[in-house]
N, C-alpha and C positions, 0 to 999 in steps of 0.2 A: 917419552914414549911408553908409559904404562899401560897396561891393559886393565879394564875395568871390568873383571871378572867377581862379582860381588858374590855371585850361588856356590862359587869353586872357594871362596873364602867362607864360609858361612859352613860349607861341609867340612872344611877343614877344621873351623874351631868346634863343632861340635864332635867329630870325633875325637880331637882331645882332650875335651870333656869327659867325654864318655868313659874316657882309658883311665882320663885321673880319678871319676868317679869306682872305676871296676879295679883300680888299683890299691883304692882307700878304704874297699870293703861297704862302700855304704849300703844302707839300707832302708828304704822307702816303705812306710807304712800309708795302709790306708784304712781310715774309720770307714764302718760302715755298717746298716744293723743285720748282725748273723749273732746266730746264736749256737755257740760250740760249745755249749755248758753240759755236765751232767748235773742233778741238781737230788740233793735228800730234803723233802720235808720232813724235820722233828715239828710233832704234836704232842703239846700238851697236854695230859691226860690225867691232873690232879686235882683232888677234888675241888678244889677253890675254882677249875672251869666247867661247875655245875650253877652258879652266881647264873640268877637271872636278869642280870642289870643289862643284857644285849640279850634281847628276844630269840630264840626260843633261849637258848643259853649258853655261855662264851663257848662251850665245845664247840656245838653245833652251830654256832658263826666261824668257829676258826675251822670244820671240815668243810663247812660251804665255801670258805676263803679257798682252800686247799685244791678242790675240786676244779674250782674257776680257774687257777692257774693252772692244774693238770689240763683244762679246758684252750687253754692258750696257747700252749705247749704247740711247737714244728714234731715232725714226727723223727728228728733225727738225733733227741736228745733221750736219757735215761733218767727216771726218776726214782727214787726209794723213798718208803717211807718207815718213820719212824717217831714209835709213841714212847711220851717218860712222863713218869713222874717220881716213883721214890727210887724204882727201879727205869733201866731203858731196856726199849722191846722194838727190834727189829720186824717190822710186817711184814715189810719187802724190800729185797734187794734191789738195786739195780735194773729196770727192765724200760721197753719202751711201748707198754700194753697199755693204752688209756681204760680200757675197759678195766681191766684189771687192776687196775690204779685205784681207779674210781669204787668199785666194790670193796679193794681192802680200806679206802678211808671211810665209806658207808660202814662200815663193821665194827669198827672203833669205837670202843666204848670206855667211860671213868675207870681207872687203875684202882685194884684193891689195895695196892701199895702206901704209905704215904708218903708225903712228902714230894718237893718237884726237885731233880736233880737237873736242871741246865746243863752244867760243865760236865757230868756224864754224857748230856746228848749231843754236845758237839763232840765231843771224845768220840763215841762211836759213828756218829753223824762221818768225821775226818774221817774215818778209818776205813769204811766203806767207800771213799771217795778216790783214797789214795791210790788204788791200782788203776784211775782212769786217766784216761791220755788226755782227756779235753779239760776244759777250763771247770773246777770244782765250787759251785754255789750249795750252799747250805743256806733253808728258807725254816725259820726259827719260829713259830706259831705259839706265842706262851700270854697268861697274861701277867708274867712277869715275878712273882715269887720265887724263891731261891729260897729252898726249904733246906735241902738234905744238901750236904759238902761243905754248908755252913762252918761247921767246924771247922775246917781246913781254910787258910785266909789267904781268901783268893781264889778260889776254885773255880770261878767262871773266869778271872784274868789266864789263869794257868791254862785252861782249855780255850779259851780265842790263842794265846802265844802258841799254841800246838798247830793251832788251823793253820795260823800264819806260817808258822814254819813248813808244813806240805800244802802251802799256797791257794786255801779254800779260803772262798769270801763268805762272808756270814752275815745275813740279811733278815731283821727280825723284826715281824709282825707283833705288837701289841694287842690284848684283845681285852677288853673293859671299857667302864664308865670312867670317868674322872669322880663318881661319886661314890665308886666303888660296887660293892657286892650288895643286891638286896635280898 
């Protein structure tokens, strides 16, 4: 003489679920596309990205790259920019102004300095990053020479191991020919 109470069984095993689940600490993730980045663009600004092997020339491909992602951009993210080559030169901080974005990379022009120092511009790149609560991208616009820190062996590993440790990704655009500079 059982009774066949199946919804009174069914709510009982799921709240003991639920108790073993909120007793075990779990925790449910869900993907999905948001974006909670702050983000620095380092540009390169050494003379090897005056090379007219990418029309007008790799600057000016790599500010028009720059622009277009500032152009994509949610309006709930910050962006800074920042230009290197022997030296690195903070433009802008942290802000979430498109306009303003877009005129300090319009303004950007070849470094009197020489040399490209990379592992400086994530060093500062990080460091600007560190005090933000959201997730830290660094978008890396070079076309790839590592002039200056040479010395020092290892000096682009040694500045990725720094990003890594205050948990910045680092995402970098190449900008050239494969046949080089003409």
């Amino acid at each position: 003489l059982m009774t066949r109470n199946v919804a009174v069984l069914v709510i009982r095993v799921l709240v003991v679920v639920c108790v073993i689940f909120a007793a075990s600490g779990t925790v449910l993730w869900h993907d999905g596309e948001v974006n909670e980045n702050d983000f620095i663009i380092a540009l390169d600004v050494s003379a090897s990205m005056t090379a007219q092997d990418i029309l007008p020339t790799r600057l000016d491909a790599a500010k028009q790259a720059a622009i277009d992602f500032i152009d994509s951009m949610k309006s709930s993210s910050d962006i800074g920019i920042v230009s290197f080559a022997g030296t690195v030169f903070i433009d802008s901080s942290l802000i979430n102004n498109k306009d303003s974005l877009r005129k300090t990379i319009e303004n950007i022009q070849v470094a009197r300095t020489g040399g490209t120092d990379i592992g400086g511009a994530i060093i500062t790149s990080t460091n600007l990053l560190i005090a933000s609560d959201k997730g830290k991208v660094i978008i890396l616009i070079t076309d790839g020479s590592n002039t200056l820190g040479a010395f020092m062996e290892n000096s682009v590993q040694s500045a990725i191991d720094y990003a890594n440790k205050n948990h910045v990704i680092i995402h970098t655009i190449g900008i050239g020919s494969e046949s080089g500079p003409i």
